[in-house]
PQR file of N, CA, C, O and H, with PARSE charges and radii, in Angstrom:
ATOM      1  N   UNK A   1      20.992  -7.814   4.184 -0.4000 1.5000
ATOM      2  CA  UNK A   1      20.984  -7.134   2.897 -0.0000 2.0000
ATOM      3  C   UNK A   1      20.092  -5.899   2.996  0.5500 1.7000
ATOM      4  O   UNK A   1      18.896  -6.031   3.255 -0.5500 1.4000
ATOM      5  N   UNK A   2      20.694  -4.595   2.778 -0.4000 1.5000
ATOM      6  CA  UNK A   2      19.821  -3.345   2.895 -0.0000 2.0000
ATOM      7  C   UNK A   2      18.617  -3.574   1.610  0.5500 1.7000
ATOM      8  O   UNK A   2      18.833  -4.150   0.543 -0.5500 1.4000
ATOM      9  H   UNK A   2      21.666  -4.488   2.567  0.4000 1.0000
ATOM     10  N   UNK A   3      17.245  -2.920   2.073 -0.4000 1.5000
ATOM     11  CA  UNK A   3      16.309  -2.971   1.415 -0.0000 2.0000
ATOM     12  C   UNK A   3      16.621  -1.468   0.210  0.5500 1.7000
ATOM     13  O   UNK A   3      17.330  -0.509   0.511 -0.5500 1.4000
ATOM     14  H   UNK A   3      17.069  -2.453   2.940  0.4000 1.0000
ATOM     15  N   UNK A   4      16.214  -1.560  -0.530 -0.4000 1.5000
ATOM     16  CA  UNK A   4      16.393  -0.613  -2.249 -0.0000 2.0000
ATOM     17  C   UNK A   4      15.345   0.597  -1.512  0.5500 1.7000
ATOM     18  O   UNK A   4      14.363   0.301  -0.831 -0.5500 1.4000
ATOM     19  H   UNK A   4      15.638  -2.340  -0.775  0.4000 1.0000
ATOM     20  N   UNK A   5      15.667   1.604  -1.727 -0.4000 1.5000
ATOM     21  CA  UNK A   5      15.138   3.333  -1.142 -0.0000 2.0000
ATOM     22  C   UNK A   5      13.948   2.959  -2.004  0.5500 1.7000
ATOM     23  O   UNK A   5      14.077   2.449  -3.117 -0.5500 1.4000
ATOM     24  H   UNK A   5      16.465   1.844  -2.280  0.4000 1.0000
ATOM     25  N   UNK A   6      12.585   3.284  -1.340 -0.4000 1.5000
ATOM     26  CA  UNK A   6      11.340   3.851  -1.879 -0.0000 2.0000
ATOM     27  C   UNK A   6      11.251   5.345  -2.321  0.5500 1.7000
ATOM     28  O   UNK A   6      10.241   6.018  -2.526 -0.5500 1.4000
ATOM     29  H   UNK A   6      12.481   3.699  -0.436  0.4000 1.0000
ATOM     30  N   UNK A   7      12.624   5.707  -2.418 -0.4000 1.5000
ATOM     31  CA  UNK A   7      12.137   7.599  -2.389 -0.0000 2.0000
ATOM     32  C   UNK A   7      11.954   8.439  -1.476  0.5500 1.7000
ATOM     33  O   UNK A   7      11.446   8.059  -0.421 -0.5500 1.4000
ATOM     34  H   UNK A   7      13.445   5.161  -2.251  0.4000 1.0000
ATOM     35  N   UNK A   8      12.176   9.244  -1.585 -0.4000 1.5000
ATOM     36  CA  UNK A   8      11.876  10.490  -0.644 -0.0000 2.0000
ATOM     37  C   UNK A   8      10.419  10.341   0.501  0.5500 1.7000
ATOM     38  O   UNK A   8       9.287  10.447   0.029 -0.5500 1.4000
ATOM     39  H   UNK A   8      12.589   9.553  -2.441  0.4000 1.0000
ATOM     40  N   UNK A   9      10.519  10.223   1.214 -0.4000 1.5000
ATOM     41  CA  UNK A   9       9.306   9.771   2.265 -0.0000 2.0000
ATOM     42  C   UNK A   9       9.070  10.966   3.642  0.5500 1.7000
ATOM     43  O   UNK A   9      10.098  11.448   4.118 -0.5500 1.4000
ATOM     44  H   UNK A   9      11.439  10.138   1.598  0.4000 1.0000
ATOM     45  N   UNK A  10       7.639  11.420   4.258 -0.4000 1.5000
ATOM     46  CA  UNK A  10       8.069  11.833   5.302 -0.0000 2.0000
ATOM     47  C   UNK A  10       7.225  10.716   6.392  0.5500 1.7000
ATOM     48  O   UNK A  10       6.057  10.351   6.254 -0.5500 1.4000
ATOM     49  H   UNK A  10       6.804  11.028   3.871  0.4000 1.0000
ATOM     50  N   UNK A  11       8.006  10.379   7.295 -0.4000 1.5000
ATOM     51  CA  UNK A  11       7.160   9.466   7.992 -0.0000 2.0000
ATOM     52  C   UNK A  11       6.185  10.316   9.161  0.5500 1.7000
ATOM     53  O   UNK A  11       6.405  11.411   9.678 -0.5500 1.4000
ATOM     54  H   UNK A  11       8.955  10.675   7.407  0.4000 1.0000
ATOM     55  N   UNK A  12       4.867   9.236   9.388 -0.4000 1.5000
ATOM     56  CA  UNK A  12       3.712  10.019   9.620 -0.0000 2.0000
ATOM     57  C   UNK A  12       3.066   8.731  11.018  0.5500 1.7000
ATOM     58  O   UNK A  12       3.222   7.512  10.947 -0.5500 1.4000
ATOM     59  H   UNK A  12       4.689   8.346   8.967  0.4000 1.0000
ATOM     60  N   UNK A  13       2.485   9.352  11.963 -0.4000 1.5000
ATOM     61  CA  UNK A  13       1.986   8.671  12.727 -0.0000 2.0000
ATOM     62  C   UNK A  13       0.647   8.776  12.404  0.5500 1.7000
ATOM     63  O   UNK A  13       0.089   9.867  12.286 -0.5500 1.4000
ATOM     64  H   UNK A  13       2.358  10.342  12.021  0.4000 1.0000
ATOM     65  N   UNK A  14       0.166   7.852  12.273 -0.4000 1.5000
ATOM     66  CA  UNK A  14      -1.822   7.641  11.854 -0.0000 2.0000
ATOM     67  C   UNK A  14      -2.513   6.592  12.797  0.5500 1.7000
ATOM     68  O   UNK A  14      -2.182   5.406  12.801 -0.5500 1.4000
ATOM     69  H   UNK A  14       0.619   6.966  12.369  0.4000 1.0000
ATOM     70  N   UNK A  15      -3.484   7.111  13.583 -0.4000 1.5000
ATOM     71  CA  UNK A  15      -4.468   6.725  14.166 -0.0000 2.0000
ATOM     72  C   UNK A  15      -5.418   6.119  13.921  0.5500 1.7000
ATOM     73  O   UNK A  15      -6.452   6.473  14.486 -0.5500 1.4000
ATOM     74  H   UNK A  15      -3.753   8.074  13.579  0.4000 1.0000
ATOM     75  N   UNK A  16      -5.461   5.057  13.063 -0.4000 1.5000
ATOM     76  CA  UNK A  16      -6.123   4.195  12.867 -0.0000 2.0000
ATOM     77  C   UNK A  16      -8.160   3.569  13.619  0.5500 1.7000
ATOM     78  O   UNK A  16      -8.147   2.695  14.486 -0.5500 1.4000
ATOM     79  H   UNK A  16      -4.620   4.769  12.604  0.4000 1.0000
ATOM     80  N   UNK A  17      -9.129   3.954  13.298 -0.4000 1.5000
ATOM     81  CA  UNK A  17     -10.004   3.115  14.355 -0.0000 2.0000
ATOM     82  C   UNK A  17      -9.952   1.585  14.443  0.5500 1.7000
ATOM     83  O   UNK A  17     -10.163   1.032  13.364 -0.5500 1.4000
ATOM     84  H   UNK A  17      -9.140   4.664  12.593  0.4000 1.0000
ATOM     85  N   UNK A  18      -9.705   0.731  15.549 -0.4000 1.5000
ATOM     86  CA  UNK A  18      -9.281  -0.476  15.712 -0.0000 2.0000
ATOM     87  C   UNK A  18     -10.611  -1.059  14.989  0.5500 1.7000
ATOM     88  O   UNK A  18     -10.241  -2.069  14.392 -0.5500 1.4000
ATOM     89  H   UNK A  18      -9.534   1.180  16.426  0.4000 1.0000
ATOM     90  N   UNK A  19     -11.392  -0.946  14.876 -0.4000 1.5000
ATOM     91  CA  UNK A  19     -12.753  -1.670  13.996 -0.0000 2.0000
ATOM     92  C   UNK A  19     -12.317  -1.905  12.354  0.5500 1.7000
ATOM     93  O   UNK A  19     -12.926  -2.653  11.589 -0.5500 1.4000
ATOM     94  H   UNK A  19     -11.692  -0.125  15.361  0.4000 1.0000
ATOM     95  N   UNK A  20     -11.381  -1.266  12.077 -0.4000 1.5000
ATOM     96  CA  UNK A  20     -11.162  -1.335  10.823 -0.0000 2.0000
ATOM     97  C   UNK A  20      -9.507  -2.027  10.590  0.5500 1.7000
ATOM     98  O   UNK A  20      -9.165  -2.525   9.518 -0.5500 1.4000
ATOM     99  H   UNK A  20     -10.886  -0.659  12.698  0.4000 1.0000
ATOM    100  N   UNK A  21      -8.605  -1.942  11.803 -0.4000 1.5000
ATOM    101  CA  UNK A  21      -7.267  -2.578  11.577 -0.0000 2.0000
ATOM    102  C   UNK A  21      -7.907  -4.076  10.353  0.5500 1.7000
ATOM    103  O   UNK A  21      -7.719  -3.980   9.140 -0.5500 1.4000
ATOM    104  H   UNK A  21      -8.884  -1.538  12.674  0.4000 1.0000
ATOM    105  N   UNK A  22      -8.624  -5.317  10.972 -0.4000 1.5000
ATOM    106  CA  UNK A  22      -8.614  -6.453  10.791 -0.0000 2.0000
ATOM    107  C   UNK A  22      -9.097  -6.011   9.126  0.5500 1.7000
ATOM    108  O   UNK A  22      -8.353  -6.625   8.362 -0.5500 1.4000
ATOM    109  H   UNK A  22      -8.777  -5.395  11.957  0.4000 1.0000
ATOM    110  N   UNK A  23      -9.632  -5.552   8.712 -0.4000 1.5000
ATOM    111  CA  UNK A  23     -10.410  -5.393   7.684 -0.0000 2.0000
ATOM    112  C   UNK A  23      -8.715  -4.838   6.656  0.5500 1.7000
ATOM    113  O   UNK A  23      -8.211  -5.617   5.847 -0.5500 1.4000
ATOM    114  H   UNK A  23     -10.237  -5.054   9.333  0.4000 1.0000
ATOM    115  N   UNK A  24      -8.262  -3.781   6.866 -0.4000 1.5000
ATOM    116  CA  UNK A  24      -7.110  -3.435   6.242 -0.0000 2.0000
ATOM    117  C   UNK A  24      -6.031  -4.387   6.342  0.5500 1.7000
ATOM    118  O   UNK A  24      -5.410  -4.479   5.284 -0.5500 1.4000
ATOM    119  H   UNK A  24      -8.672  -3.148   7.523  0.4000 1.0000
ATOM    120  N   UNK A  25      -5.619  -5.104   7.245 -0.4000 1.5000
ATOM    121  CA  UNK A  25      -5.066  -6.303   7.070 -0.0000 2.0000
ATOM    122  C   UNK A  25      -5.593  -7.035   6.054  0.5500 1.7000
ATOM    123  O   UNK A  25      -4.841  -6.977   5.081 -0.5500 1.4000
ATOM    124  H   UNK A  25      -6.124  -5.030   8.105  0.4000 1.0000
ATOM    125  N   UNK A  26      -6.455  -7.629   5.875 -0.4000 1.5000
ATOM    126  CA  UNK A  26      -7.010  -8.384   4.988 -0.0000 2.0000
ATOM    127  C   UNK A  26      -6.894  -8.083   4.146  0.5500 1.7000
ATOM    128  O   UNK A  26      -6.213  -8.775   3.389 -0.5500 1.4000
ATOM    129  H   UNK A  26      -7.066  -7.677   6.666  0.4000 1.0000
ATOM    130  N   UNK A  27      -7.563  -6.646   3.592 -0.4000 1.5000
ATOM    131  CA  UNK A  27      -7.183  -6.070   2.346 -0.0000 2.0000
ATOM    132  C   UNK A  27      -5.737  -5.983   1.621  0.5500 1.7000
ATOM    133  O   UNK A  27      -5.283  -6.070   0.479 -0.5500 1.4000
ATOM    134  H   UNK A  27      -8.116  -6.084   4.207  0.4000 1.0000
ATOM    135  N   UNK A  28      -5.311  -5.780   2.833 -0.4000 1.5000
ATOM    136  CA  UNK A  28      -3.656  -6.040   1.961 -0.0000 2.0000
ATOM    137  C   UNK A  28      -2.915  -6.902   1.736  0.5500 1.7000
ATOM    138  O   UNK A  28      -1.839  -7.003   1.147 -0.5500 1.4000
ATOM    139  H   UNK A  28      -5.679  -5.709   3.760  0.4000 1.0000
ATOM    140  N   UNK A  29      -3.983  -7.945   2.580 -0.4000 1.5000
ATOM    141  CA  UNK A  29      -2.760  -9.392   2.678 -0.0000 2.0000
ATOM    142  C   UNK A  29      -3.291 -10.117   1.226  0.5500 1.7000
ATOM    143  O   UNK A  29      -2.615 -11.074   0.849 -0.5500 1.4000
ATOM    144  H   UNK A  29      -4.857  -7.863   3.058  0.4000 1.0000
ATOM    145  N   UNK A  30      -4.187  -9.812   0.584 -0.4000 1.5000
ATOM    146  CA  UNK A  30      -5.097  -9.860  -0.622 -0.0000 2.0000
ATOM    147  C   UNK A  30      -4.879  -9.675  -1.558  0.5500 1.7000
ATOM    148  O   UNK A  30      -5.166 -10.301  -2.578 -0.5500 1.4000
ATOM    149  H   UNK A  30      -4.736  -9.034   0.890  0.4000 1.0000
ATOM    150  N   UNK A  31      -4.066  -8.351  -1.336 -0.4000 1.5000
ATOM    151  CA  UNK A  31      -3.223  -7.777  -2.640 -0.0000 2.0000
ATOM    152  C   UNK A  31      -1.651  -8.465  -2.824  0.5500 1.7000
ATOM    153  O   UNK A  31      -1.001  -8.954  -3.748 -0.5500 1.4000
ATOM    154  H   UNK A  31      -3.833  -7.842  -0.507  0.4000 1.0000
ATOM    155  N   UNK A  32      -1.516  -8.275  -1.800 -0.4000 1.5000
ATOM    156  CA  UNK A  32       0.144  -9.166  -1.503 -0.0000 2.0000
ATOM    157  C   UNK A  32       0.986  -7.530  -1.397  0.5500 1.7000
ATOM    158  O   UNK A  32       1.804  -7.302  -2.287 -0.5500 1.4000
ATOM    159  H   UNK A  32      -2.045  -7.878  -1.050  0.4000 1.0000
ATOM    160  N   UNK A  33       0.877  -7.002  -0.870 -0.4000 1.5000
ATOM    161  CA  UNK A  33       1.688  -5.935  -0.059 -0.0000 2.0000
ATOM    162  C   UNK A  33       1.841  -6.064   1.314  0.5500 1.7000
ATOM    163  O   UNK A  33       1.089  -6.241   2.273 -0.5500 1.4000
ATOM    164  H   UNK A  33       0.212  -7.188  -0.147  0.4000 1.0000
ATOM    165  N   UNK A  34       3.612  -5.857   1.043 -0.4000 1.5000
ATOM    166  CA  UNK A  34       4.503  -6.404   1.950 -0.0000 2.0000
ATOM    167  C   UNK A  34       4.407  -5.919   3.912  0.5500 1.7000
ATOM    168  O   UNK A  34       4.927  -6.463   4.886 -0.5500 1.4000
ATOM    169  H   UNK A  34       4.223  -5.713   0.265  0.4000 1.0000
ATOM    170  N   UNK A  35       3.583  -4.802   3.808 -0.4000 1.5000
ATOM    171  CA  UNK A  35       3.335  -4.338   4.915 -0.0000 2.0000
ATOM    172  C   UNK A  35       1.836  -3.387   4.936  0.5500 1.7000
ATOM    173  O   UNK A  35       1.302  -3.140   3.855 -0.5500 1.4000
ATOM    174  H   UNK A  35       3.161  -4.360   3.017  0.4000 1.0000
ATOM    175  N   UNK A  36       1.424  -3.054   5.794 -0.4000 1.5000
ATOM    176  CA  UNK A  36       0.431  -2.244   6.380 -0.0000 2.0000
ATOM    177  C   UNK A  36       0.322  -1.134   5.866  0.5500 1.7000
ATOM    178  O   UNK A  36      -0.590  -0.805   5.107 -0.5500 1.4000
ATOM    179  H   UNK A  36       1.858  -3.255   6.672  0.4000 1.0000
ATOM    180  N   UNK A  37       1.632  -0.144   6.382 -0.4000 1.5000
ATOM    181  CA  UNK A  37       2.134   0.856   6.121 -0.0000 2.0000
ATOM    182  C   UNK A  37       2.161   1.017   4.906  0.5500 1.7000
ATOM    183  O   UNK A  37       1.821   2.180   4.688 -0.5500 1.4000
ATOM    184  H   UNK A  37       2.372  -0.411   6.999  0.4000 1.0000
ATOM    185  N   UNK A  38       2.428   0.370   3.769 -0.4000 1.5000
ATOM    186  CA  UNK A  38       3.129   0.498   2.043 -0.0000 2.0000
ATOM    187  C   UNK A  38       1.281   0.221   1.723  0.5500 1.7000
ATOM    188  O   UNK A  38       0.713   1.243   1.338 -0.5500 1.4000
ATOM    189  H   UNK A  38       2.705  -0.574   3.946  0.4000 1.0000
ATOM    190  N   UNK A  39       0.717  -0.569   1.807 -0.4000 1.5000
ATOM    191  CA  UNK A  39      -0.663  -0.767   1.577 -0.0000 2.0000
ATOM    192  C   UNK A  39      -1.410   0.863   1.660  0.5500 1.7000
ATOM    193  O   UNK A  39      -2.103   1.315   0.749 -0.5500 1.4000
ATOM    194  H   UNK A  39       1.179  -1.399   2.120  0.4000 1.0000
ATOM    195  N   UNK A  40      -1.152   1.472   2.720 -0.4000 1.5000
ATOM    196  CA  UNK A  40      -1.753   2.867   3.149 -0.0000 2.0000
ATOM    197  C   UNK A  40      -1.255   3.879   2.623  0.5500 1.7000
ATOM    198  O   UNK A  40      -1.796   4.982   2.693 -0.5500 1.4000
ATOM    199  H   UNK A  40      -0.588   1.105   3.460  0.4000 1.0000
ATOM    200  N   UNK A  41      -0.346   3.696   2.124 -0.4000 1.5000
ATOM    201  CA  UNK A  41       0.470   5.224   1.411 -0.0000 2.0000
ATOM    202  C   UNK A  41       0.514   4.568   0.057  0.5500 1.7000
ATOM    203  O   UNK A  41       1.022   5.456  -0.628 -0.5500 1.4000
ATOM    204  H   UNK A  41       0.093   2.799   2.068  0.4000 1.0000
ATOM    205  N   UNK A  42       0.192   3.118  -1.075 -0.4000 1.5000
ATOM    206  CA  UNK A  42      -0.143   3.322  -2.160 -0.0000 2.0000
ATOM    207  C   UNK A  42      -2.158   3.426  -2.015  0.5500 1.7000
ATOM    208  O   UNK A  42      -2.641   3.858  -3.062 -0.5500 1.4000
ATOM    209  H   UNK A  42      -0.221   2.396  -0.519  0.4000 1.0000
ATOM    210  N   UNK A  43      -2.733   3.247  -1.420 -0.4000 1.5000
ATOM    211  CA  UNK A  43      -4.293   4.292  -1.783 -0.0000 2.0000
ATOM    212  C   UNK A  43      -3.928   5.582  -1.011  0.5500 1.7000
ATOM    213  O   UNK A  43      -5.152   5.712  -0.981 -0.5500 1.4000
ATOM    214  H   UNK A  43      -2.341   2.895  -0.570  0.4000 1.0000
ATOM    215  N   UNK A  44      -3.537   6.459  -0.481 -0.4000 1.5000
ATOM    216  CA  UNK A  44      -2.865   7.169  -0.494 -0.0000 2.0000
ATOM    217  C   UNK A  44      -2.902   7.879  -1.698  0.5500 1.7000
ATOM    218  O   UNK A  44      -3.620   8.864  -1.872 -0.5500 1.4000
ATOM    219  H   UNK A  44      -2.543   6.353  -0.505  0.4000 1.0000
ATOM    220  N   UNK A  45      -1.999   7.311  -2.694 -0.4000 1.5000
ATOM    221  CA  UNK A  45      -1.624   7.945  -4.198 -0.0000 2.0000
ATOM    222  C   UNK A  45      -2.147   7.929  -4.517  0.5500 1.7000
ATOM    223  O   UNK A  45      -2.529   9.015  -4.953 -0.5500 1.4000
ATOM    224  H   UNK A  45      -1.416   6.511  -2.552  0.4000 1.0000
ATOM    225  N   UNK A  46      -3.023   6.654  -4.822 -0.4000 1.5000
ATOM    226  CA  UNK A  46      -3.962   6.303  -6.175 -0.0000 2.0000
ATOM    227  C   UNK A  46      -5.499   7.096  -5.557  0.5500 1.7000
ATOM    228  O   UNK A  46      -6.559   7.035  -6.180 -0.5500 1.4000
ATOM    229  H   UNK A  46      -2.712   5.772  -4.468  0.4000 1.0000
ATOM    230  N   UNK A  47      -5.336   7.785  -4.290 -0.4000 1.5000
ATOM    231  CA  UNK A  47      -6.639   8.414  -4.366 -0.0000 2.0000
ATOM    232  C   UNK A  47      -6.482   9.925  -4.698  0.5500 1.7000
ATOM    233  O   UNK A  47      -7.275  10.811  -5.019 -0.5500 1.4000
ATOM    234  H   UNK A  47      -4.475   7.835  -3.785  0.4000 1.0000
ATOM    235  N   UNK A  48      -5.430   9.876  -4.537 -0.4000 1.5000
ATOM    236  CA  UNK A  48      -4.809  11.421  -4.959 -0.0000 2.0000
ATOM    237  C   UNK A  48      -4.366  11.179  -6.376  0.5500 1.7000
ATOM    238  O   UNK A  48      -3.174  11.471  -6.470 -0.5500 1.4000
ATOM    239  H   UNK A  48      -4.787   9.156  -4.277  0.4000 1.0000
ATOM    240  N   UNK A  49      -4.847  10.775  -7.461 -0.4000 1.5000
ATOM    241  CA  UNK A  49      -4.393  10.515  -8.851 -0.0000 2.0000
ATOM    242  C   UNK A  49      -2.680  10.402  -9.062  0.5500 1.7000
ATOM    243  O   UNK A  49      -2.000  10.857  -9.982 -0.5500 1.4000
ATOM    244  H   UNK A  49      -5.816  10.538  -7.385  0.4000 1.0000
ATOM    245  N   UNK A  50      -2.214   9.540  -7.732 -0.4000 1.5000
ATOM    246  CA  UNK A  50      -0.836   9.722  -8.167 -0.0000 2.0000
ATOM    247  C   UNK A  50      -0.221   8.051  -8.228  0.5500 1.7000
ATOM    248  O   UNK A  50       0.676   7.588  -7.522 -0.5500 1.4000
ATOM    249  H   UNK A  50      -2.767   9.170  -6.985  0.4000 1.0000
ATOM    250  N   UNK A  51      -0.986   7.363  -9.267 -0.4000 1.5000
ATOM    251  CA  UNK A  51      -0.904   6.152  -9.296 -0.0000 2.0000
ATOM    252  C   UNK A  51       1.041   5.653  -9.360  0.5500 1.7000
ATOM    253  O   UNK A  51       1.583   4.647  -8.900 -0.5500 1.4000
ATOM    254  H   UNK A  51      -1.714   7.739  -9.840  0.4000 1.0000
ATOM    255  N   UNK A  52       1.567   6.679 -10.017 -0.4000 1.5000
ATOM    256  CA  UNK A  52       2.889   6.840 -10.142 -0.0000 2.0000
ATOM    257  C   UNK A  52       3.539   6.652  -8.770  0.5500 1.7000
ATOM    258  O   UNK A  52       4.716   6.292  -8.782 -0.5500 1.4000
ATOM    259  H   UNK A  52       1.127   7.495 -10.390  0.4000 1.0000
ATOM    260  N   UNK A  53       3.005   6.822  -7.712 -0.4000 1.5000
ATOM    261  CA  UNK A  53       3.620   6.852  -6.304 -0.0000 2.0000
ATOM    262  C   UNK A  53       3.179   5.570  -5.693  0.5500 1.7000
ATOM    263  O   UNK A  53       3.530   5.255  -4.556 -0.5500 1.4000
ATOM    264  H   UNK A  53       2.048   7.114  -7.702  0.4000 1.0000
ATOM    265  N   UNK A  54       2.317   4.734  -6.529 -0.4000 1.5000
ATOM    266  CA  UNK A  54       2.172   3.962  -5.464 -0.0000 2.0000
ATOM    267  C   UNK A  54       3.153   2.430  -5.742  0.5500 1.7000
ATOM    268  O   UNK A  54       3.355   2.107  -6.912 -0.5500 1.4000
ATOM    269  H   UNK A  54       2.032   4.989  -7.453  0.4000 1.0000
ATOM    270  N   UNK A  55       3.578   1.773  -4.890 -0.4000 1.5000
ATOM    271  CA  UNK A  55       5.233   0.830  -5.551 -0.0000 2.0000
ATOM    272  C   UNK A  55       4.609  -0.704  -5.527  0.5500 1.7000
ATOM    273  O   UNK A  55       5.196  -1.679  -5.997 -0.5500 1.4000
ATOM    274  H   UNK A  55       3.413   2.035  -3.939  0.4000 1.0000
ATOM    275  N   UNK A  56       3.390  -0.734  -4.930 -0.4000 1.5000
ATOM    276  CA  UNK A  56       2.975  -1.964  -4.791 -0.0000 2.0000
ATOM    277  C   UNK A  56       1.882  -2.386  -5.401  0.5500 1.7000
ATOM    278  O   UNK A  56       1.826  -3.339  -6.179 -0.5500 1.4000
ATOM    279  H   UNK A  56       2.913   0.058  -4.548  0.4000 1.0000
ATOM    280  N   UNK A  57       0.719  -1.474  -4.959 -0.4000 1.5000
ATOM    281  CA  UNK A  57      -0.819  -1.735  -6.047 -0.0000 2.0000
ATOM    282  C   UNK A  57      -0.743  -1.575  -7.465  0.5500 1.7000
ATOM    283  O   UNK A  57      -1.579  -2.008  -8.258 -0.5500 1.4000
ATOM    284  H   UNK A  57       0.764  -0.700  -4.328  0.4000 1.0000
ATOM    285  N   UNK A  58       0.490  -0.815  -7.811 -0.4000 1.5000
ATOM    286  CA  UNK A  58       0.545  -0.814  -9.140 -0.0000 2.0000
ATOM    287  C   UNK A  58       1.191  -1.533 -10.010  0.5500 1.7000
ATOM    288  O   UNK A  58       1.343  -1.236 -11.195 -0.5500 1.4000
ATOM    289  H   UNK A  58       1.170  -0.463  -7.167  0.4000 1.0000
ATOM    290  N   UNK A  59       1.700  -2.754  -9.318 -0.4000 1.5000
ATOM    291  CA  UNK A  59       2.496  -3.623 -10.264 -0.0000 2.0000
ATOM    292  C   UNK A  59       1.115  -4.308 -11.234  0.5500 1.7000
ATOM    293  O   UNK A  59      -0.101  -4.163 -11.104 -0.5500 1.4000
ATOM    294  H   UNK A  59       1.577  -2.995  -8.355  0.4000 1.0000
ATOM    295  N   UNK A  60       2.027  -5.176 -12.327 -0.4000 1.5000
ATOM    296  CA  UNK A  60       1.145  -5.568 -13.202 -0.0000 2.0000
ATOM    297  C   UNK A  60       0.586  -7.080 -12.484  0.5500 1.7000
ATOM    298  O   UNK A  60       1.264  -7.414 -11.512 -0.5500 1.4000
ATOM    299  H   UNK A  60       3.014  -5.294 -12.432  0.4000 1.0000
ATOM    300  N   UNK A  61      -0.468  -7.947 -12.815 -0.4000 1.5000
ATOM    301  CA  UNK A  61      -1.085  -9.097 -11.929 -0.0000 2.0000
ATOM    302  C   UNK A  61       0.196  -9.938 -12.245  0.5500 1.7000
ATOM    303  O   UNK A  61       0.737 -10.397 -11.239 -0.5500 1.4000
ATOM    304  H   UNK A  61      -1.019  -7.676 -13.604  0.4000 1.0000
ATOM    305  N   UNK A  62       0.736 -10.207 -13.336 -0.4000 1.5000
ATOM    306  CA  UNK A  62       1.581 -11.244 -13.488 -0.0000 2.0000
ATOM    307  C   UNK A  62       2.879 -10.877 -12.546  0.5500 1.7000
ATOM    308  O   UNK A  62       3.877 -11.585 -12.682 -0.5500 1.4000
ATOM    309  H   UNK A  62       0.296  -9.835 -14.154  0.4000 1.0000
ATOM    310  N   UNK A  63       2.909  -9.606 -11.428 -0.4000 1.5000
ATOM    311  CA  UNK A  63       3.963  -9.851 -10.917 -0.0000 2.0000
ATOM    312  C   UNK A  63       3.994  -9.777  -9.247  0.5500 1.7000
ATOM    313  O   UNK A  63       4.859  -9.546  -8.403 -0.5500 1.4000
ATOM    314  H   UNK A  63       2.098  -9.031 -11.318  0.4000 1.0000
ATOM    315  N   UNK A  64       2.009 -10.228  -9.238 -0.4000 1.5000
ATOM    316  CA  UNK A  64       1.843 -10.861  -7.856 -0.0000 2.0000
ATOM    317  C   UNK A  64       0.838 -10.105  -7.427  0.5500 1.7000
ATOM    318  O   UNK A  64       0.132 -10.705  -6.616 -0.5500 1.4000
ATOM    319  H   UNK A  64       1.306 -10.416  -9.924  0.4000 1.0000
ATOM    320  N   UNK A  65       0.547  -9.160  -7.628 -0.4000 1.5000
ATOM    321  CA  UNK A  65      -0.175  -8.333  -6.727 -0.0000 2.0000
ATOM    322  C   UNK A  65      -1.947  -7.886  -7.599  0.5500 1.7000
ATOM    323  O   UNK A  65      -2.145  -8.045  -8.804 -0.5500 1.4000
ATOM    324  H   UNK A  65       1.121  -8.673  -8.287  0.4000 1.0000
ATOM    325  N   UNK A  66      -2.554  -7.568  -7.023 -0.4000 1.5000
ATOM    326  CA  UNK A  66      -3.629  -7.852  -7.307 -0.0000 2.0000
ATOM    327  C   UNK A  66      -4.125  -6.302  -7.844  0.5500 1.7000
ATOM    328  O   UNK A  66      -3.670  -5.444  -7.088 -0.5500 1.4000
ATOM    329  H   UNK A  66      -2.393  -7.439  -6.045  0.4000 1.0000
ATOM    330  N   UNK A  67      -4.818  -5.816  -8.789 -0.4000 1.5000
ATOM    331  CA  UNK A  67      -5.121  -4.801  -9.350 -0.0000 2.0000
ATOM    332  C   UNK A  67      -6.293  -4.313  -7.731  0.5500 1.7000
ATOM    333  O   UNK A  67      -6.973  -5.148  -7.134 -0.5500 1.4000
ATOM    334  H   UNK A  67      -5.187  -6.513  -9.403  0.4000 1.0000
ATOM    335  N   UNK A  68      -6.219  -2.755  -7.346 -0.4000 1.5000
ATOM    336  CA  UNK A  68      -7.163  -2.406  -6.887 -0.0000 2.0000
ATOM    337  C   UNK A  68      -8.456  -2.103  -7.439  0.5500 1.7000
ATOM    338  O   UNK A  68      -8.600  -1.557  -8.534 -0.5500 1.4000
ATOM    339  H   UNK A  68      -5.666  -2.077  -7.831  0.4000 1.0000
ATOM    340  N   UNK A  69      -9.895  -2.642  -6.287 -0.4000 1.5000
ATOM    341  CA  UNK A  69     -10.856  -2.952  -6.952 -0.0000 2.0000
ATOM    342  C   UNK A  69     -11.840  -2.334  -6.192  0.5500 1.7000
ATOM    343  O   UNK A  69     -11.575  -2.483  -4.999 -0.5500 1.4000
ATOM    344  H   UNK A  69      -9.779  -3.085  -5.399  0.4000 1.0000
ATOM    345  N   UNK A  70     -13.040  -1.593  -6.401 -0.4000 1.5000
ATOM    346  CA  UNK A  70     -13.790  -0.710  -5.874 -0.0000 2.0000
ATOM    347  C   UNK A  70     -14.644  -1.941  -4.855  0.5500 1.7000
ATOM    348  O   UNK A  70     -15.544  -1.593  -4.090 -0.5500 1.4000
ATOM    349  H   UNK A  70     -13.256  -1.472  -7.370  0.4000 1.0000
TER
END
C-alpha cells in the first residue's frame, strides 16, 4: 500500500555526531515518530516557527504523540 505524500520535500544528507544518534533515537521513539528522519525535519519547523510543517510533533496527545518539551 503506497504511503500518503508529505508534500513537497527536498531530500538532504546530514551528518549527524554519533554521540548524539542514541540520544535522538530516544527522543523520538518518546514522541512516537515514525522515523529519525520525520523527527528531524518536524524540529526543523517548529524551530523555524513553522509548526504548520511539522506532520508528527504536532499532532494533538490524544492521537499518540507526545507534545514537544524544552
Amino acid at each position: 500500500m503506497p504511503m500518503p505524500s508529505k508534500g513537497e520535500r527536498k531530500p538532504l544528507t546530514v551528518r549527524i555526531p554519533l554521540e548524539l544518534i542514541k540520544t535522538l533515537e530516544e527522543q523520538q521513539s518518546s514522541a512516537g515518530v515514525t522515523s529519525l528522519g520525520q523527527y528531524l525535519a518536524d524540529l526543523i519547523a517548529i524551530v523555524n516557527d513553522r509548526e504548520d510543517l511539522a506532520l508528527e510533533l504536532n499532532r494533538r496527545q490524544d492521537q499518540g504523540v507526545l507534545p514537544l518539551t524544552a
